[in-house]
BAGUFI-478175 format. One record per residue (C-alpha): x, y, z. Coordinates in steps of 0.05 Angstrom, whole numbers, plus 5000, padded with zeros to 4 digits. Example, Ala and Ser with C-alpha at 12.3 -4.5 7.8 and 13.67 -1.06 7.14 Angstrom:
! BAGUFI-478175
PATOR     xx     yy     zz
PATOR   5246   4910   5156
PATOR   5273   4979   5143
This chain:
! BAGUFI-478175
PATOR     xx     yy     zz
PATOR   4609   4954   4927
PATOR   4581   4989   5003
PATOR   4615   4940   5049
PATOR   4560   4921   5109
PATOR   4597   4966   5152
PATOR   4594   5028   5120
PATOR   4513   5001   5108
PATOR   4510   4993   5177
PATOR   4539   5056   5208
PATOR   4494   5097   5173
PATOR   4431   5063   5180
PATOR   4448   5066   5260
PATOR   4464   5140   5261
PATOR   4395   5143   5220
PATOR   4359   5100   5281
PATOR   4392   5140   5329
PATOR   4355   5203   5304
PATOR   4300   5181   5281
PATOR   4285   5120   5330
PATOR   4256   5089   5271
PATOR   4287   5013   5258
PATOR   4316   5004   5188
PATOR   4343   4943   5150
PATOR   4380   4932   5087
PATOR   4376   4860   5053
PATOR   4414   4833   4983
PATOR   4366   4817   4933
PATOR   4379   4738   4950
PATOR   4337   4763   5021
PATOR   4407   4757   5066
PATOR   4422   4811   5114
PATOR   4475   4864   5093
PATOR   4445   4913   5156
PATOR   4394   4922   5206
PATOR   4384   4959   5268
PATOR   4335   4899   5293
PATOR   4328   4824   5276
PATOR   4298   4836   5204
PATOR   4324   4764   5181
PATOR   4279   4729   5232
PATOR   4226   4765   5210
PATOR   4222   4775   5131
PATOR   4237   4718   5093
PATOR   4270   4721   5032
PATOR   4211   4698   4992
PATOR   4180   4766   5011
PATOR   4248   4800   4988
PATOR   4245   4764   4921
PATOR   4172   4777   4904
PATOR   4166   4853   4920
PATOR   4233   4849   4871
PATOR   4192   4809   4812
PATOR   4125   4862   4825
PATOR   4170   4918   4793
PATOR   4143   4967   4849
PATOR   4183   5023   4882
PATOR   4148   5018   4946
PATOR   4106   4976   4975
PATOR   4073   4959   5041
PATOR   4073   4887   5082
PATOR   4045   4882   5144
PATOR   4079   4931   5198
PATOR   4146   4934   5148
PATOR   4149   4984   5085
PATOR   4198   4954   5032
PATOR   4237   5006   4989
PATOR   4268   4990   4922
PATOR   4356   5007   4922
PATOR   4377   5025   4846
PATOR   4438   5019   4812
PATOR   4436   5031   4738
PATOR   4359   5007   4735
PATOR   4385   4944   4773
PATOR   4359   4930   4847
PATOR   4426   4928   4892
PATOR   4385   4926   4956
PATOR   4312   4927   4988
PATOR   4309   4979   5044
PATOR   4260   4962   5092
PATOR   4227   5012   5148
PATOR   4195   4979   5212
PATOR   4125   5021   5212
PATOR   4074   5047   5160
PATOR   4058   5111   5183
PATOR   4085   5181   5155
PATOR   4143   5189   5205
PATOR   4166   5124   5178
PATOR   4151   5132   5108
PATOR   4196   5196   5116
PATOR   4247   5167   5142
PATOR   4252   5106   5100
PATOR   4254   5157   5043
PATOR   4312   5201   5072
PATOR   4351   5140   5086
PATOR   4341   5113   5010
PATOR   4364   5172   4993
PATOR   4427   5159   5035
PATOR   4438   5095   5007
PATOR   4427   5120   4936
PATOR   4485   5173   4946
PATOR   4527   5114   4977
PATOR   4521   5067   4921
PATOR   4533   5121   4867
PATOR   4601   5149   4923
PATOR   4627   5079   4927
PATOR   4614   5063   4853
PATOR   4664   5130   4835
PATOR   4709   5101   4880
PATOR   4715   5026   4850
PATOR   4716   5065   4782
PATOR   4774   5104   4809
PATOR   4808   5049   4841
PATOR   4801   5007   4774
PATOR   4817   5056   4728
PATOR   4889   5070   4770
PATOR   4900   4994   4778
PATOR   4899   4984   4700
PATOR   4937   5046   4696
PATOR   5004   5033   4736
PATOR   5000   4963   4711
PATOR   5001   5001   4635
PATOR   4935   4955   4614
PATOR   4913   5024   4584
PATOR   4920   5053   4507
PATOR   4936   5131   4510
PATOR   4871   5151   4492
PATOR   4835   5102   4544
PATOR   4882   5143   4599
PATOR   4856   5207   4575
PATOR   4782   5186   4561
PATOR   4770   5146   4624
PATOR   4803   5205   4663
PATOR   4759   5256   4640
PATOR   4700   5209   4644
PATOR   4718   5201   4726
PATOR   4735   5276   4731
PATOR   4804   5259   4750
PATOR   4862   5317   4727
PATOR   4901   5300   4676
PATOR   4956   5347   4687
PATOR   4967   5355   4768
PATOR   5041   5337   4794
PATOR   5043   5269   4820
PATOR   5079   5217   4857
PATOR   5074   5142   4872
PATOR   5085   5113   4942
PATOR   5089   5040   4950
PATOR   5074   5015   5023
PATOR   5098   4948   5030
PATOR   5069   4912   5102
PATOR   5117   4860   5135
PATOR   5052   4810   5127
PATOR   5010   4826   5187
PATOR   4962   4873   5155
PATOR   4896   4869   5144
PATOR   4843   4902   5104
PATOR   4839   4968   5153
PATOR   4912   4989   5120
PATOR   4872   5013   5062
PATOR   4818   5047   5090
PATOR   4874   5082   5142
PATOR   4906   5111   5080
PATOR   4846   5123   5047
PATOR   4818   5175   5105
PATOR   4888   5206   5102
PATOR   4888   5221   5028
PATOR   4820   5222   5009
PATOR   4804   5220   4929
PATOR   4767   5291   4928
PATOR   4842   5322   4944
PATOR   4871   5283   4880
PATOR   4898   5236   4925
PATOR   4887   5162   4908
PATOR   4899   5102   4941
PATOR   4895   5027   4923
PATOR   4936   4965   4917
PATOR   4968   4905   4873
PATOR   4974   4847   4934
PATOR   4960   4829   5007
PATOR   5020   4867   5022
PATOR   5029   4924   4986
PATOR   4984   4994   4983
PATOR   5001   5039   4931
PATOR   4992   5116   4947
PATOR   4987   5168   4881
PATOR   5005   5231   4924
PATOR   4988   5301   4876
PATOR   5042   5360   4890
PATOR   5041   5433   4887
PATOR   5100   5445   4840
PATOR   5159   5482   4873
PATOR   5230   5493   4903
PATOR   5206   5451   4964
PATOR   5178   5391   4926
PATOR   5232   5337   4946
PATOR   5218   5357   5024
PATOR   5145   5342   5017
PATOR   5158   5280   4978
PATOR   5204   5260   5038
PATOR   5155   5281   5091
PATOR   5101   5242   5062
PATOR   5137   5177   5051
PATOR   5160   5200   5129
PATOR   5087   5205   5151
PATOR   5056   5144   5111
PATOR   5108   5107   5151
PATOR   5089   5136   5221
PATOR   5012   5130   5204
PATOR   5026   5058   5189
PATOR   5062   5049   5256
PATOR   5007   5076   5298
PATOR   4938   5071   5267
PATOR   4947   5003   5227
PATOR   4989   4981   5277
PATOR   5037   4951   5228
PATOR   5110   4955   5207
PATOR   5113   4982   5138
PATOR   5178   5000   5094
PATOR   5153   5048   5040
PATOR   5191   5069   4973
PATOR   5174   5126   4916
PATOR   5201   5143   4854
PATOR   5211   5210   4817
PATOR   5148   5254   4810
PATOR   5113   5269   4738
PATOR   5070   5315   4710
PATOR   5015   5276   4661
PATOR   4977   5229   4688
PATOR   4998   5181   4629
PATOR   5077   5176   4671
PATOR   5045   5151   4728
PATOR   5069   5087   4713
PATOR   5132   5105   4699
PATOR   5134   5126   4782
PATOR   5102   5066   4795
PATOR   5155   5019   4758
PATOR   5212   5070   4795
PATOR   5183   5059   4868
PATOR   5176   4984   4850
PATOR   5252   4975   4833
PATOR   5275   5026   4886
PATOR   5230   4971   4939
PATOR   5264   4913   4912
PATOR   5333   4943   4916
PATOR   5316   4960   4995
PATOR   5292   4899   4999
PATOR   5364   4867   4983
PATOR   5412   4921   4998
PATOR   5384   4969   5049
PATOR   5343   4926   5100
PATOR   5357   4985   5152
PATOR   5322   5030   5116
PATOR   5244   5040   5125
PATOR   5239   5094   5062
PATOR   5282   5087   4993
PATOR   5283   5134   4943
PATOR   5289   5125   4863
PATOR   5333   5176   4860
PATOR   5377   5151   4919
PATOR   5392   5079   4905
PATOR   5470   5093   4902
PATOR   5510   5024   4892
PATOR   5456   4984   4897
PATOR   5429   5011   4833
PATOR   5485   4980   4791
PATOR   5487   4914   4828
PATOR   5417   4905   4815
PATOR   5418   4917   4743
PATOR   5486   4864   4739
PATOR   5475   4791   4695
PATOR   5485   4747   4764
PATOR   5532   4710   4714
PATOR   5584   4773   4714
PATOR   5570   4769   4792
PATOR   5596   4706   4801
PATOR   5655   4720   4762
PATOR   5668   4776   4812
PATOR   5658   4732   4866
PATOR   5697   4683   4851
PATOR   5751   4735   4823
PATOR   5750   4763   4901
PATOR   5751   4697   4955
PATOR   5752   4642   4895
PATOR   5718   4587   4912
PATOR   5707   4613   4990
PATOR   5656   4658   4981
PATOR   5634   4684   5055
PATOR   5549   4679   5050
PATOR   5542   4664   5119
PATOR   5591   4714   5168
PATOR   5580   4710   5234
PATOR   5534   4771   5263
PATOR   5594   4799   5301
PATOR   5636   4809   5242
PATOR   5587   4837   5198
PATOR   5571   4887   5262
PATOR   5656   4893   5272
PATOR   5656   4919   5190
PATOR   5595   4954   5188
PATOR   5614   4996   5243
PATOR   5690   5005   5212
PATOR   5647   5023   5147
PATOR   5605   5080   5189
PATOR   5669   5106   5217
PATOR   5703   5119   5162
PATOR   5756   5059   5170
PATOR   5768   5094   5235
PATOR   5793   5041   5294
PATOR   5803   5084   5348
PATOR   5731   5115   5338
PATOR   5704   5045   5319
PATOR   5732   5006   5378
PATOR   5701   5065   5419
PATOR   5627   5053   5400
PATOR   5632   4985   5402
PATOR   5660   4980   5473
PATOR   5722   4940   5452
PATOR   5796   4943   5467
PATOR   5833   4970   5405
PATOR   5869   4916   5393
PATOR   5809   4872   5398
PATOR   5786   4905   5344
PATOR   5850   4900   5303
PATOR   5853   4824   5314
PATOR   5778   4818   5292
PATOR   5803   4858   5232
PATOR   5869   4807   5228
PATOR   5821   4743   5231
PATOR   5774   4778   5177
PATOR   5838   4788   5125
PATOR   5864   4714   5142
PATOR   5802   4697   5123
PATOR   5784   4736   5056
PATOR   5848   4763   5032
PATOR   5823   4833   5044
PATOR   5850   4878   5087
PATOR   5783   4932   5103
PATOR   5842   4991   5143
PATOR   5855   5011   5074
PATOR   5811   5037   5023
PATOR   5815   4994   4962
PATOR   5807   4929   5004
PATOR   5746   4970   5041
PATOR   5715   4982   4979
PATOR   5712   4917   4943
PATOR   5693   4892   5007
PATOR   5630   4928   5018
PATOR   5613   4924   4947
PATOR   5632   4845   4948
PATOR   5583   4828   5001
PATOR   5519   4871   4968
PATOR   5532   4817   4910
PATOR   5539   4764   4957
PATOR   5462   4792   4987
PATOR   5441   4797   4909
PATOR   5454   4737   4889
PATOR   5430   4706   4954
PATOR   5370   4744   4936
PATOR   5366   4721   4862
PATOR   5381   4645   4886
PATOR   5313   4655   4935
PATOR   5271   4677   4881
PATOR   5290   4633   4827
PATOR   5226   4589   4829
């Protein structure tokens, strides 16, 4: 379906040209466009009973009323303010207009159907390869799936952002499954350099987010494919690769598939082996809630390679600050993070601790 705005741009641009006033109404007589106050003056009774006479055209007072098709269906009544043959040309040029828009924008809902059902795998084989043909969509380009997950404050304008900046005549489609997340199905020239352009777009979707949309995104892709019927199988590998962010990467405003490291295996754990990890680790003290400075003192250690010297540096602490924070943190767990075993099951025990934090929070 034309949204009024698009309607309404174009009918402008037309009036701007032309100086000849246009209006667009729905068959039920309300406004979708106008470039002057056509719902004051033509009722909907008019709008209804030029529909019923089955005419193409036809003339009331100082307005001409033009008949919209869709698939021998009236979608709109196009109305020109005049009767003479500047007017009657120009009605006719901008039916014309509105024509091409309602076949464009049909495509495009097609399109935006057909890849909804696809990634979601609502589609037989043959459907795929029927429906793709019928839409003249290629069946064999190189493609990859984007998810572009919003942190909520998106609207509506995300879409059509993405949409200008991979366009559907490039083999580029866009679309999405919720309020908050736009999927992207990028197409790829084959090539040495293909994992650097996947990288760059996910880099670019993220900065065109940032400043056009004006909202924080975190996006995630999986590995590319080369028939359209694997799509899916991208989509369902940049789904898992967002959820694992989600949980064990929250610094991270792009995650790979192919990059998922640790977090990978955690995620794919029974929660019940987790909590015999746990519990195998601090027992019955298992530390979900340590304070912000700790996790910042091991993080840091972690970054430095269990470095102290180096550690206490960039966090503008006295060494042996740092060595009694580590002290207090051993008292505490049993581990001791200076060497690399009790590192290690450290880093690894508190990503389970996240996961099943995470699991507990999306229980119901």
């Amino acid at each position: 379906m034309i949204t009024n705005q698009v309607i309404q741009k174009a009918i402008d641009e037309l009036k701007e040209i032309t100086k000849v006033d246009l209006a667009v109404m729905e068959p039920n007589g309300t406004q979708a466009a106008a470039t002057f106050a056509a719902d004051e003056v033509i009722s909907p009774v008019s709008i209804r009973s030029f529909i019923d006479s089955g005419s193409d055209s036809e003339v009331s007072g100082e307005y001409r009323y033009l008949r919209v098709m869709d698939e021998g269906v009236t979608s709109y009544v196009l109305i020109s303010k005049g009767i003479g043959d500047k007017e009657n040309i120009v009605g006719k040029i901008a039916l014309s207009e509105m024509t091409a828009l309602s076949v464009a924008y049909k495509e495009r809902f097609d399109k935006n159907s057909f890849f909804q059902s696809l990634i979601m795998d609502n589609l037989l084989v043959v459907d795929i390869y029927n429906r793709a043909k019928k839409l003249h969509i290629p069946i064999d380009s190189r493609r990859c799936v984007f998810l572009v997950e919003t942190d909520g404050t998106a609207d509506m304008g995300g879409i059509e952002v993405l949409r200008s900046v991979f366009p559907a005549a490039s083999d580029d489609y866009v679309t999405e499954t919720d309020e908050r997340t736009l999927v992207v199905i990028k197409s790829f020239e084959a090539g040495e350099d293909e994992d650097e352009q996947i990288r760059e777009t996910a880099e670019m979707l993220v900065d065109t987010m940032n400043t056009q949309a004006m909202v924080n995104v975190r996006v995630s892709y999986g590995k590319p494919v080369s028939e359209i019927k694997q799509v899916s199988a991208s989509y369902k590998e940049a789904k898992m690769a967002m959820e694992v962010g989600r949980i064990f990467y929250q610094e991270k405003a792009i995650v790979s598939y192919d990059t998922l490291g640790i977090g990978r295996l955690i995620y794919q754990l029974q929660p019940s082996l987790c909590e015999t990890f746990l519990g195998e680790i601090f027992g019955e003290d298992i530390p979900e809630h340590l304070d912000e400075e700790t996790l910042n003192t091991i993080n840091k250690f972690f970054e430095n390679n269990l470095n102290v010297s180096e550690t206490s540096r960039q966090l503008f602490v006295h060494r042996n600050t740092l060595v009694y924070r580590i002290e207090k943190l051993q008292k505490a767990t049993g581990l001791d993070i200076r060497t690399f075993d009790d590192a290690l099951t450290l880093k690894i025990a508190l990503m389970v601790v996240n996961y099943m934090k995470y699991i507990r929070k999306h229980e119901f």
